[in-house]
C-alpha positions, 0 to 999 in steps of 0.5 A, spaced: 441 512 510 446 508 507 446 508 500 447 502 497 449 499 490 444 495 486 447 491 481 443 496 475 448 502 477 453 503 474 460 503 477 465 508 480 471 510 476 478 512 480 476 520 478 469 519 482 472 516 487 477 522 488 471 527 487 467 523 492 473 523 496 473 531 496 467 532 496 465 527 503 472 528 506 472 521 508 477 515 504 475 509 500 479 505 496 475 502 489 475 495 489 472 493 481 468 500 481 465 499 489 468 503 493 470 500 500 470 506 506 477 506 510 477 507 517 481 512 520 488 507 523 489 506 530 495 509 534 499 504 535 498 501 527 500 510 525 505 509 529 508 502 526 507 505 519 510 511 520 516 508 523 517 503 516 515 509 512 521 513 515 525 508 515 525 506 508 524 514 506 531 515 509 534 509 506 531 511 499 533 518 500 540 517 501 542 512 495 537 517 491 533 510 489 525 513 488 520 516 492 516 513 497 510 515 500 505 515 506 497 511 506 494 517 504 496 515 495 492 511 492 495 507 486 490 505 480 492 497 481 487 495 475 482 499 471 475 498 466 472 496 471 477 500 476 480 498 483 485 504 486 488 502 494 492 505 498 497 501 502 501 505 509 508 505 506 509 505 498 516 505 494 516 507 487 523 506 484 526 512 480 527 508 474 519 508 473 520 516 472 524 517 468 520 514 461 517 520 461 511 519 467 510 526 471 510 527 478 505 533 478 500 528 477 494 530 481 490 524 481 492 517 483 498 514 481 497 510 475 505 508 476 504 500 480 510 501 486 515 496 487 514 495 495 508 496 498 507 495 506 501 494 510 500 494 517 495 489 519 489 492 523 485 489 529 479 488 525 483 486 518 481 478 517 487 474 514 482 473 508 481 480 507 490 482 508 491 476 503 487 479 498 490 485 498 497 482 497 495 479 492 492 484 488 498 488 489 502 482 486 498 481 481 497 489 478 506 488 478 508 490 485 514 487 486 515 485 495 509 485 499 510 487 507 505 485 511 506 487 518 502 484 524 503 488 530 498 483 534 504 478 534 510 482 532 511 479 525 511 479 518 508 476 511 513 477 505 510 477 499 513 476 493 513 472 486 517 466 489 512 466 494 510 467 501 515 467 507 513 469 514 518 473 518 518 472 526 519 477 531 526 476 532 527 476 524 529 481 520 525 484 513 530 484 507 529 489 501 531 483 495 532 486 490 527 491 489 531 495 496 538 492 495 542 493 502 535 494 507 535 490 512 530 492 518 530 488 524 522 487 526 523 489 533 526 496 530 519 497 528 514 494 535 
């Protein structure tokens, strides 16, 4: 039987959330303290998400610009009540490290990252990967990737707007990855 929350509960924290998470060893992302079951990604989408993932890792890695991280880490986008997401492919610039904000941490990051891709699902709704973009946008993540496996294209979304890049198009890192540019068919 399903357990359903009724509007006399209180809500979740980020730390329950990762209790529960241990404790069922099933994924959730918290959206203003109401966790939201995550399924597991189909084969084709694991493989985009691990293209894009290499691909700004090995970039990143080399010029020593931040970490990057995979769909698994969930990053505290709001609190109080709290909402933590977790996108396929984060980059965190090394600049937010270096006040003092510790790597060991072992709950979810309270550091915002500045890129964050997400590989659109089949039964993910427009509504539903516009809303997420622009939480991202608005907790201070600085470029939005939504890439679209369906139509081999992406959505940019920045704080100048939104752009949509075609199949032939390439994804540029602005400022946030000076120098990236990742042709689209590189990842399809």
């Amino acid at each position: 039987m399903m357990n359903v929350q009724t509007a006399t509960e209180s809500l979740m924290t980020g730390d329950e959330l990762l209790e529960m998470q241990s404790r069922t060893g099933k994924k959730f992302d918290l959206v203003k303290g109401k966790p939201i079951e995550v399924s597991p990604a189909g084969f084709r989408h694991g493989i985009i998400a691990a293209r894009m993932l290499q691909k700004i890792s090995n970039f990143a890695e080399e010029r020593d610009l931040g970490y990057v991280t995979g769909a698994e880490t969930g990053v505290y986008l709001s609190r109080q009540p709290d909402t933590v997401r977790a996108a396929d492919v984060a980059f965190f610039s090394k600049e937010k490290f270096q006040t003092g904000n510790d790597l060991s941490e072992q709950g979810f990051s309270i550091i915002v990252p500045d890129l964050i891709v997400e590989v659109v699902s089949p039964n993910d709704t427009r509504k539903e990967v516009a809303e997420k973009a622009s939480q991202w946008l608005a907790a201070g993540v600085r470029l939005v990737w939504i890439v679209e496996p369906q139509t081999e294209t992406a959505q940019v979304y920045s704080t100048q707007g939104k752009q949509t890049i075609d199949a032939g198009g390439t994804l540029n890192g602005g400022e946030v990855l000076k120098g990236f540019a990742l042709p689209l068919k590189k990842i399809f």
